[in-house]
TORKOL-4160 file (C-alpha; in steps of 0.2 Angstrom, whole numbers, padded with zeros to 4 digits, m for minus):
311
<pt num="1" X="0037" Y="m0437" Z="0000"/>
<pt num="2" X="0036" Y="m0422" Z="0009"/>
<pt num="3" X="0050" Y="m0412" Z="0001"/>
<pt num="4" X="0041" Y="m0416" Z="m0014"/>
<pt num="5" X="0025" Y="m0408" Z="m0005"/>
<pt num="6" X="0034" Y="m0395" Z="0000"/>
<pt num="7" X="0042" Y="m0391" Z="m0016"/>
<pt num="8" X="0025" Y="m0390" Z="m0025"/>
<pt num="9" X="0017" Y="m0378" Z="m0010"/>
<pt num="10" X="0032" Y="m0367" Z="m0014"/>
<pt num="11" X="0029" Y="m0365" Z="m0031"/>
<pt num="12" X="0010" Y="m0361" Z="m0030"/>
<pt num="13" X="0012" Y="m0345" Z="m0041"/>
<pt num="14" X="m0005" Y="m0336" Z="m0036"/>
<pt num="15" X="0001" Y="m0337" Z="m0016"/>
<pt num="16" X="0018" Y="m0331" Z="m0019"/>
<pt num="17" X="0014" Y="m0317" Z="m0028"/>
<pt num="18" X="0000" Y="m0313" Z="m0013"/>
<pt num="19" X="0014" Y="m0316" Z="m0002"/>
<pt num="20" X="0021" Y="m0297" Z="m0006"/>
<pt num="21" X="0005" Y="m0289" Z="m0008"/>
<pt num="22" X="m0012" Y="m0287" Z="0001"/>
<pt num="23" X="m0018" Y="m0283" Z="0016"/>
<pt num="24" X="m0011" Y="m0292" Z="0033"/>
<pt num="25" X="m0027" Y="m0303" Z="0034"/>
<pt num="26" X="m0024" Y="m0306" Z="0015"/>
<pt num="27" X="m0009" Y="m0311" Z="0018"/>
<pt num="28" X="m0012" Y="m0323" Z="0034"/>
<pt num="29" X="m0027" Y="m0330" Z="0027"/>
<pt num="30" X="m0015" Y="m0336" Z="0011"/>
<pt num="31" X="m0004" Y="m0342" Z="0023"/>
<pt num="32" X="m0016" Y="m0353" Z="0031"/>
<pt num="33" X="m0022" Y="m0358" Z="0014"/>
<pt num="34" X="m0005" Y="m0364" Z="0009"/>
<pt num="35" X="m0001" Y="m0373" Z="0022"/>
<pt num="36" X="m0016" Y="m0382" Z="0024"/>
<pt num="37" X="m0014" Y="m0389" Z="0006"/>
<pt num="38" X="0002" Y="m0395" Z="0010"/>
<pt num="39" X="m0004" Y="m0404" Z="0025"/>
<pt num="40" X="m0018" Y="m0411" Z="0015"/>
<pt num="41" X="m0008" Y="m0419" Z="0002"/>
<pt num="42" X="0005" Y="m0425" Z="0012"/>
<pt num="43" X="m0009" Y="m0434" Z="0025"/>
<pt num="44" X="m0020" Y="m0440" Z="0009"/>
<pt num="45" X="m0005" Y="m0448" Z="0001"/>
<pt num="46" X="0001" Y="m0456" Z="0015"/>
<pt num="47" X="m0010" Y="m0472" Z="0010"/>
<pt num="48" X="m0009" Y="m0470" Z="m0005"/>
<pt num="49" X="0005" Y="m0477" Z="m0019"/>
<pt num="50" X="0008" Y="m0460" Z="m0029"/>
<pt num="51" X="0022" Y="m0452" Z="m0039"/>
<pt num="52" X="0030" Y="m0435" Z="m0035"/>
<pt num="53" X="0022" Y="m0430" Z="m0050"/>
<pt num="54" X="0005" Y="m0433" Z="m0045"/>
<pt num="55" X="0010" Y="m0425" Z="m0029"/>
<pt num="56" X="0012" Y="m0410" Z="m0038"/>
<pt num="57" X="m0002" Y="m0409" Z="m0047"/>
<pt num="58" X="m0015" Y="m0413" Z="m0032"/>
<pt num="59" X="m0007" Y="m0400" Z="m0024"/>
<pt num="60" X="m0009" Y="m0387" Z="m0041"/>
<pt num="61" X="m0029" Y="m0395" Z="m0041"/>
<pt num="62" X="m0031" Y="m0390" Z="m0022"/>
<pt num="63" X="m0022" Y="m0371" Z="m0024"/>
<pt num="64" X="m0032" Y="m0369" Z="m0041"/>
<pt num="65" X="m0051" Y="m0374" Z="m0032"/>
<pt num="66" X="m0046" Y="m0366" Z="m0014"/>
<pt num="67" X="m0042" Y="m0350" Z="m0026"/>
<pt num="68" X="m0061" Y="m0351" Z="m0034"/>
<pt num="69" X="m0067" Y="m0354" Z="m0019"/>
<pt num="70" X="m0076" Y="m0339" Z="m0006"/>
<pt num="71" X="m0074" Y="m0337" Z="0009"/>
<pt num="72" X="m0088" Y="m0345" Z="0017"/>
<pt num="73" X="m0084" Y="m0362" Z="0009"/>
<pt num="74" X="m0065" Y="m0362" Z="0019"/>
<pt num="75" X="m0072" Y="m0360" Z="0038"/>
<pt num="76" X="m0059" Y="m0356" Z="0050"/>
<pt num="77" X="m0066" Y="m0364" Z="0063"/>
<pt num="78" X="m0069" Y="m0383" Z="0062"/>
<pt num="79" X="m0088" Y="m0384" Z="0063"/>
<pt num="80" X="m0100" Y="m0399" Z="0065"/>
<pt num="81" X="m0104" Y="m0410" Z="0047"/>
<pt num="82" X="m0121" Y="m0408" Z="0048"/>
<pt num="83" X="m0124" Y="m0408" Z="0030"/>
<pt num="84" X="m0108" Y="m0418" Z="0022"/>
<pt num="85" X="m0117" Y="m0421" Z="0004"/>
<pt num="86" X="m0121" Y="m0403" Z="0002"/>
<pt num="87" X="m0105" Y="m0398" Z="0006"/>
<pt num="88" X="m0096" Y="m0411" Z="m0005"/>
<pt num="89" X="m0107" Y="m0407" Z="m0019"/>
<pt num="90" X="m0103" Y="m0387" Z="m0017"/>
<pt num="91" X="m0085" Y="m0394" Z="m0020"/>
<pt num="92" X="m0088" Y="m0405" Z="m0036"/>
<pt num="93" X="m0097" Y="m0387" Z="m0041"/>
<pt num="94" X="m0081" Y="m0376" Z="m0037"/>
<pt num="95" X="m0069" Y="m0390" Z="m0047"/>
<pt num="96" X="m0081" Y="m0392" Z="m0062"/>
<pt num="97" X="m0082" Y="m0373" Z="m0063"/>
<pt num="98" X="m0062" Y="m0371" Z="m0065"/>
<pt num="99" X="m0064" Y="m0385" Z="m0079"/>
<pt num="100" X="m0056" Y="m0400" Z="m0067"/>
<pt num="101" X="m0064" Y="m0419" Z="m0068"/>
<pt num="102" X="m0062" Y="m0426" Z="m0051"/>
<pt num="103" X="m0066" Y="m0442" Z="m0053"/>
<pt num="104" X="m0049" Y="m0439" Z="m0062"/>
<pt num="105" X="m0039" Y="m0433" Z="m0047"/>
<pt num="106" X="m0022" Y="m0442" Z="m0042"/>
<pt num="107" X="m0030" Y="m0443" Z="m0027"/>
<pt num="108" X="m0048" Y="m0445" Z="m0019"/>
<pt num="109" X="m0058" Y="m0431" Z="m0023"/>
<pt num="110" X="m0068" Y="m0431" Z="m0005"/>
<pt num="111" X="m0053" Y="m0437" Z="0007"/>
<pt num="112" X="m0047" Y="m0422" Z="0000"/>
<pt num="113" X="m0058" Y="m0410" Z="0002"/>
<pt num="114" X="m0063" Y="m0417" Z="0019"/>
<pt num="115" X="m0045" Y="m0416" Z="0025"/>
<pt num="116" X="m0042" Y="m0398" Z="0018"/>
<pt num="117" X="m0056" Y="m0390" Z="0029"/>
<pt num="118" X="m0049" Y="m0398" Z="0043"/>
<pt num="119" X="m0033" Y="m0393" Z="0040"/>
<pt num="120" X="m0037" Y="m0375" Z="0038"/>
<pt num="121" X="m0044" Y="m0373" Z="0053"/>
<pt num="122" X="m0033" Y="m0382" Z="0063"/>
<pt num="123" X="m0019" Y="m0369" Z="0055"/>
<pt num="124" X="m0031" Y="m0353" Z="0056"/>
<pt num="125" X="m0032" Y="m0360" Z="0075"/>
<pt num="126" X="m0013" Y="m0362" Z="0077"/>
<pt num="127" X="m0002" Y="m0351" Z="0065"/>
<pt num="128" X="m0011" Y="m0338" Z="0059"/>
<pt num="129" X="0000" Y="m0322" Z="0061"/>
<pt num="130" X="m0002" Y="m0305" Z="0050"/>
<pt num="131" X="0017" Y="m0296" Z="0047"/>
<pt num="132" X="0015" Y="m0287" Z="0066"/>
<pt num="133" X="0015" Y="m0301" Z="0073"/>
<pt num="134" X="m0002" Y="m0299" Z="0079"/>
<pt num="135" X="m0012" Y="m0313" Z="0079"/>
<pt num="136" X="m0025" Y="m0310" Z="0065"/>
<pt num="137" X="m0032" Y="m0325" Z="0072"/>
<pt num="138" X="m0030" Y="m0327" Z="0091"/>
<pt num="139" X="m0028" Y="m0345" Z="0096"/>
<pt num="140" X="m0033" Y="m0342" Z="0112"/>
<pt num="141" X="m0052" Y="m0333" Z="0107"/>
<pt num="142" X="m0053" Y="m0347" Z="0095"/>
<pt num="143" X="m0048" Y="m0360" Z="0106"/>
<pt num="144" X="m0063" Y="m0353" Z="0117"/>
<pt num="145" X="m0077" Y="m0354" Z="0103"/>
<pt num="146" X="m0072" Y="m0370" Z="0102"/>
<pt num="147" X="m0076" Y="m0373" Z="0120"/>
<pt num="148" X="m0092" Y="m0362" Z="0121"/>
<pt num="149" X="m0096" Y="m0370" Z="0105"/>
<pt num="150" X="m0095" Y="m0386" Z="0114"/>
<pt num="151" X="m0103" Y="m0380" Z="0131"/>
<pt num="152" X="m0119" Y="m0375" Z="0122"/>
<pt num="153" X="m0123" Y="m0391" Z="0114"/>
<pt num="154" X="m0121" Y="m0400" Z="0133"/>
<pt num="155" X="m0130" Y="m0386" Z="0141"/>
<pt num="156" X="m0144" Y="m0388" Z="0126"/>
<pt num="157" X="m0145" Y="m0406" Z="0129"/>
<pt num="158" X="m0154" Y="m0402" Z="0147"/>
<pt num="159" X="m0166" Y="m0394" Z="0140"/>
<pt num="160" X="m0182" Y="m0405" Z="0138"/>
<pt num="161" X="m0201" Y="m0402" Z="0130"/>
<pt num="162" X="m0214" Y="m0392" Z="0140"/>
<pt num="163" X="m0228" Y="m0403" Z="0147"/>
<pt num="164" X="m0240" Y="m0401" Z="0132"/>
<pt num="165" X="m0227" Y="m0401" Z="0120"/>
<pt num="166" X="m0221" Y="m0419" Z="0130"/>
<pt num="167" X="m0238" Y="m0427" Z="0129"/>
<pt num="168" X="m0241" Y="m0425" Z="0115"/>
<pt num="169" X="m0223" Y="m0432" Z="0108"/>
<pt num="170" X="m0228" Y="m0445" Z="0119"/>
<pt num="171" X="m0245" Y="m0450" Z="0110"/>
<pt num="172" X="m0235" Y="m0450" Z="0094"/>
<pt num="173" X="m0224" Y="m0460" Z="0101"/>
<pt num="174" X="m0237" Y="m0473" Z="0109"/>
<pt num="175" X="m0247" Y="m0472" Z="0095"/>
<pt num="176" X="m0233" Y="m0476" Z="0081"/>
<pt num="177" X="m0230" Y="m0489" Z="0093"/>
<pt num="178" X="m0247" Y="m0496" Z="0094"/>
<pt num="179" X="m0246" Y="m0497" Z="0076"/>
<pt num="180" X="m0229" Y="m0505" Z="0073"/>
<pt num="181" X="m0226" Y="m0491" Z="0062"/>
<pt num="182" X="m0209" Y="m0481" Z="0062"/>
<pt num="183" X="m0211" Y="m0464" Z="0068"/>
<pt num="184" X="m0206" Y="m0448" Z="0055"/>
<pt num="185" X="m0206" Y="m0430" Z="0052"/>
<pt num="186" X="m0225" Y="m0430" Z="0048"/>
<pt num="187" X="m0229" Y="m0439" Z="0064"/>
<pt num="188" X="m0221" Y="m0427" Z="0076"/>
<pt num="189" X="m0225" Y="m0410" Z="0065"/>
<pt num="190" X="m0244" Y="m0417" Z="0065"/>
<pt num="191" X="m0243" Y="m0416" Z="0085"/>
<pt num="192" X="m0238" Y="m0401" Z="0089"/>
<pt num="193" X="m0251" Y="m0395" Z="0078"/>
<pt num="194" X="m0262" Y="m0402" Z="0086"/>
<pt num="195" X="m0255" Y="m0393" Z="0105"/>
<pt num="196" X="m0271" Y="m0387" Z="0116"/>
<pt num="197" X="m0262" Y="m0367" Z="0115"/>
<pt num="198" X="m0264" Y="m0368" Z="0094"/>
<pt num="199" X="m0245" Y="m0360" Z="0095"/>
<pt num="200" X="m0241" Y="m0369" Z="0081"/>
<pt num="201" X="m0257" Y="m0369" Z="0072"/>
<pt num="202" X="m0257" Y="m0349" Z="0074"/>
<pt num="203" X="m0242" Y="m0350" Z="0066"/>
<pt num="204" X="m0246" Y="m0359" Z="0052"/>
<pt num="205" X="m0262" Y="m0349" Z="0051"/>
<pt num="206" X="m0251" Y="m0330" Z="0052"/>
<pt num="207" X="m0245" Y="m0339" Z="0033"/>
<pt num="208" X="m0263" Y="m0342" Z="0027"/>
<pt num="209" X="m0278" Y="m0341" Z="0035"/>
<pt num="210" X="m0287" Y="m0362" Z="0035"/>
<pt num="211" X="m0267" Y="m0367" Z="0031"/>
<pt num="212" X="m0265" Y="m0375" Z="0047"/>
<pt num="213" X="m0279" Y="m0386" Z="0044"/>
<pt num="214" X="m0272" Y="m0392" Z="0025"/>
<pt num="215" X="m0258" Y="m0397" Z="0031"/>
<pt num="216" X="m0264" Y="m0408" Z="0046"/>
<pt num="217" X="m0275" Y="m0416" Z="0032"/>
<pt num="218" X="m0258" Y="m0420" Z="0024"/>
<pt num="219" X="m0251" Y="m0428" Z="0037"/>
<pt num="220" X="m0265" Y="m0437" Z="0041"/>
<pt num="221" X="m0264" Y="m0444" Z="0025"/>
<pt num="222" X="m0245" Y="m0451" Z="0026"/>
<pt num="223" X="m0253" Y="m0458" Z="0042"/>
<pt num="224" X="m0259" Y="m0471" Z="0031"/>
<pt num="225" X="m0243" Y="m0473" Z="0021"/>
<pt num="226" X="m0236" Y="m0490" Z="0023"/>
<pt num="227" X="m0218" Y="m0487" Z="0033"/>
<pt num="228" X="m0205" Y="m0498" Z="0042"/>
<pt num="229" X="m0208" Y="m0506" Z="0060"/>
<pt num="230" X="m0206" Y="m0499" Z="0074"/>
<pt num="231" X="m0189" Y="m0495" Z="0083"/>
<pt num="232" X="m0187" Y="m0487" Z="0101"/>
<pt num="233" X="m0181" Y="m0472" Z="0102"/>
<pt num="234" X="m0174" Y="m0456" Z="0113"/>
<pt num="235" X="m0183" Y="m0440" Z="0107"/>
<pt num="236" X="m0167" Y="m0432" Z="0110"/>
<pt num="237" X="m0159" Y="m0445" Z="0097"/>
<pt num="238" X="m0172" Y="m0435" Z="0083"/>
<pt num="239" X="m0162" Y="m0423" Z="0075"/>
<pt num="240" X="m0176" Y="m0408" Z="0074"/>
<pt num="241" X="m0177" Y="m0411" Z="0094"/>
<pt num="242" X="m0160" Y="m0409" Z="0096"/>
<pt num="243" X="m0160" Y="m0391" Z="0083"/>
<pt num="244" X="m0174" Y="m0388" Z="0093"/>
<pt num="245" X="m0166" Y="m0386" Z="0109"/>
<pt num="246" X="m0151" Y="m0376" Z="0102"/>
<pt num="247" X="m0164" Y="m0363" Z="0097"/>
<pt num="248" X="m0172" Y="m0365" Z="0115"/>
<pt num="249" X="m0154" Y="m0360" Z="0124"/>
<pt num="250" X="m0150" Y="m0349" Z="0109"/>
<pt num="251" X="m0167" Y="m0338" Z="0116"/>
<pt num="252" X="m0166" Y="m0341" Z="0135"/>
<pt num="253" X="m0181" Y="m0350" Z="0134"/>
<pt num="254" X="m0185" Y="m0362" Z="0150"/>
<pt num="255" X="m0192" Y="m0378" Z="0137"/>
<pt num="256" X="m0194" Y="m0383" Z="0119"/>
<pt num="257" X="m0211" Y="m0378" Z="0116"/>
<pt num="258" X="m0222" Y="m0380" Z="0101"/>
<pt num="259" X="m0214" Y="m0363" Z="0091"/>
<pt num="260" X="m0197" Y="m0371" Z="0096"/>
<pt num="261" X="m0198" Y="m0386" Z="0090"/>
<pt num="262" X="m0206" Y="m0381" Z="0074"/>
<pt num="263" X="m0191" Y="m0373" Z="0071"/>
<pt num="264" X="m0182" Y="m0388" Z="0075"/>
<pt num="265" X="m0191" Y="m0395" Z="0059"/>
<pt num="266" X="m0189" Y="m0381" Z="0047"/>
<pt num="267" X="m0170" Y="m0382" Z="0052"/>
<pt num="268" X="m0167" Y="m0399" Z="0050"/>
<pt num="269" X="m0167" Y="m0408" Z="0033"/>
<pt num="270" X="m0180" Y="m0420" Z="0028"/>
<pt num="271" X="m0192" Y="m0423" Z="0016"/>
<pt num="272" X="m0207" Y="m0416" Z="0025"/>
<pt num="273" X="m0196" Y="m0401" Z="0029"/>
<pt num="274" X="m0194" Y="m0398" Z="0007"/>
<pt num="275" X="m0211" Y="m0401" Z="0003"/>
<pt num="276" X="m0217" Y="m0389" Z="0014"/>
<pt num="277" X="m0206" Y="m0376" Z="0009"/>
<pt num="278" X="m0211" Y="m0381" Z="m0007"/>
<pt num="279" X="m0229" Y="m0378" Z="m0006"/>
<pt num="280" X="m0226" Y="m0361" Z="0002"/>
<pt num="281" X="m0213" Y="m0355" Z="m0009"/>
<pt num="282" X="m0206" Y="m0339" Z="0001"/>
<pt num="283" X="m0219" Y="m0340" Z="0014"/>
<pt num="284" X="m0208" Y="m0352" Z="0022"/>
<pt num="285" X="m0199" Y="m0336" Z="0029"/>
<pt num="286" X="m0216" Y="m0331" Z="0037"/>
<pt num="287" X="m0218" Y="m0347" Z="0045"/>
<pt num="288" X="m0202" Y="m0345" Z="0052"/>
<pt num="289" X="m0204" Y="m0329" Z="0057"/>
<pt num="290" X="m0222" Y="m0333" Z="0066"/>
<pt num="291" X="m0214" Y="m0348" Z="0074"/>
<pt num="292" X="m0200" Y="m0336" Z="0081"/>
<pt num="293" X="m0210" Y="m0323" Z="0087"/>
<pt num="294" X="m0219" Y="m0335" Z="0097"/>
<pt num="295" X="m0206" Y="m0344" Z="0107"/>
<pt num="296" X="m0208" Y="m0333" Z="0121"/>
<pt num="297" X="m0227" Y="m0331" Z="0121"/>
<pt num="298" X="m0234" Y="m0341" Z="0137"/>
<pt num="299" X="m0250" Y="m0340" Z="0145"/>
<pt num="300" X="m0250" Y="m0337" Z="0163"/>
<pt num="301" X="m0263" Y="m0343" Z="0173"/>
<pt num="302" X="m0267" Y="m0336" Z="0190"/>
<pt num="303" X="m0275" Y="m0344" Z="0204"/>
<pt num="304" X="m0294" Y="m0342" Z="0202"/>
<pt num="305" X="m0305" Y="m0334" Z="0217"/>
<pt num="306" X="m0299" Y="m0330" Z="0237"/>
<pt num="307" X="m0286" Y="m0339" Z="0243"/>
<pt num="308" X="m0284" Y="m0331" Z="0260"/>
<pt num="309" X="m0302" Y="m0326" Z="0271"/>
<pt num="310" X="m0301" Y="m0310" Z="0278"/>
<pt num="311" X="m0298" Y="m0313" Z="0298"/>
């Protein structure tokens, strides 16, 4: 089976013409390419009852769609599936614009797509080498990424809600509870609008002057929208919390405060998220864009009055 892989990488004709032409990443980045096809065929078939024939030709799909594809849809660095439909779907999209039916592939469509990004960054991690010998791209700085890349989730996991921001999760929380109603997008987005420093409304209102006050009325509304029970929960279980505080150790800031964690929601897919951007079209970049140039906006209070008589 292999030498049948094998046979088949060799003959991709687009790669061996690159071979001999191109610039050094050009080249190296091919080189990664073929490879990693290779590998994902030969994993992919391994469970599963397939002819050298077909063997060939899932190889000739893979090295036809990695050859439409940009750049930005073959990472070179493994990165977390946040979004596994889309990026499936921008596959489907890449085959059907070469003319290929995949639900007519020799073998699975979406075990191979999934195992050729892996593949391709475990190559451009481990083998990637321009005609100089240089590493085009060094294992070592890669193999670092990875690491901070790792680092900074643990390090953003510390990092907890302010007090306002806290209590008023916290009476979301308790009153979802008190209501045997799960808790969603709406419910959290509704409290931090309602934060005694109106950081969140003032962003909101930076969009549209009386916008902050519309949307509340929404939510409101989906208060009364019947819901599944209640279930315990962490906050840091909630994926816009945990979004939220990779933007807080992203900005240095000391706690996820209202700004933050709106963020956190604009970042993090759900429904609440598209209607919103729905309703304000392109103004969702201003809400962005008033929510991050708040993050750092505190108010400081001082000590009121003499602390110290005169002696």
């Amino acid at each position: 089976m292999r030498a049948a892989v094998s046979a088949a990488g060799s003959a991709l004709s687009r790669y061996a013409v690159r071979a001999a032409m191109g610039s050094p990443r050009r080249r190296a980045l091919d080189g990664v390419y073929r490879r990693a096809i290779e590998r994902t065929v030969e994993k992919v078939s391994a469970d599963e009852e397939i002819t050298d024939l077909d063997l060939v030709h899932a190889v000739g799909l893979l090295e036809t769609m990695v050859s439409a594809a940009a750049e930005e849809d073959l990472p070179l660095l493994e990165s977390e599936k946040t979004d596994d439909e889309t990026m499936m779907r921008r596959w489907r999209e890449i085959a059907e614009e070469q003319g290929l039916d995949t639900e007519t592939f020799p073998l699975p469509f979406e075990k191979l797509v999934d195992q050729l990004l892996r593949c391709i960054a475990d190559e451009a991690l481990h083998t990637a080498v321009d005609g100089d010998g240089n590493r085009l791209f060094p294992a070592v700085a890669a193999e670092h990424l990875v690491d901070l890349r790792r680092s900074m989730r643990t390090m953003a996991r510390t990092i907890g809600p302010d007090g306002q921001v806290g209590a008023a999760l916290q009476a979301a929380y308790r009153a979802c509870q008190d209501r045997n109603r799960a808790l969603f997008t709406p419910d959290v987005l509704l409290a931090i609008l309602h934060l005694h420093d109106n950081s969140v409304t003032d962003c909101f209102e930076a969009v549209q002057s009386g916008l902050a006050l519309s949307i509340a009325h929404s939510l409101r509304r989906f208060q009364d929208t019947p819901v599944a029970a209640f279930c315990p929960f962490e906050w840091v279980e909630r994926a816009e919390m945990r979004q939220a505080q990779i933007h807080a150790w992203a900005h240095n800031a000391p706690a996820v405060n209202g700004p933050l964690l709106l963020l956190g929601i604009l970042d993090t897919p759900s429904t609440t998220r598209d209607a919103l951007a729905n309703r304000l079209g392109q103004d969702i970049e201003v809400l962005r864009y008033a929510a991050t140039s708040r993050i750092g906006a505190t108010v400081q209070h001082r000590t009121p009055g003499i602390l110290f008589e005169d002696t």
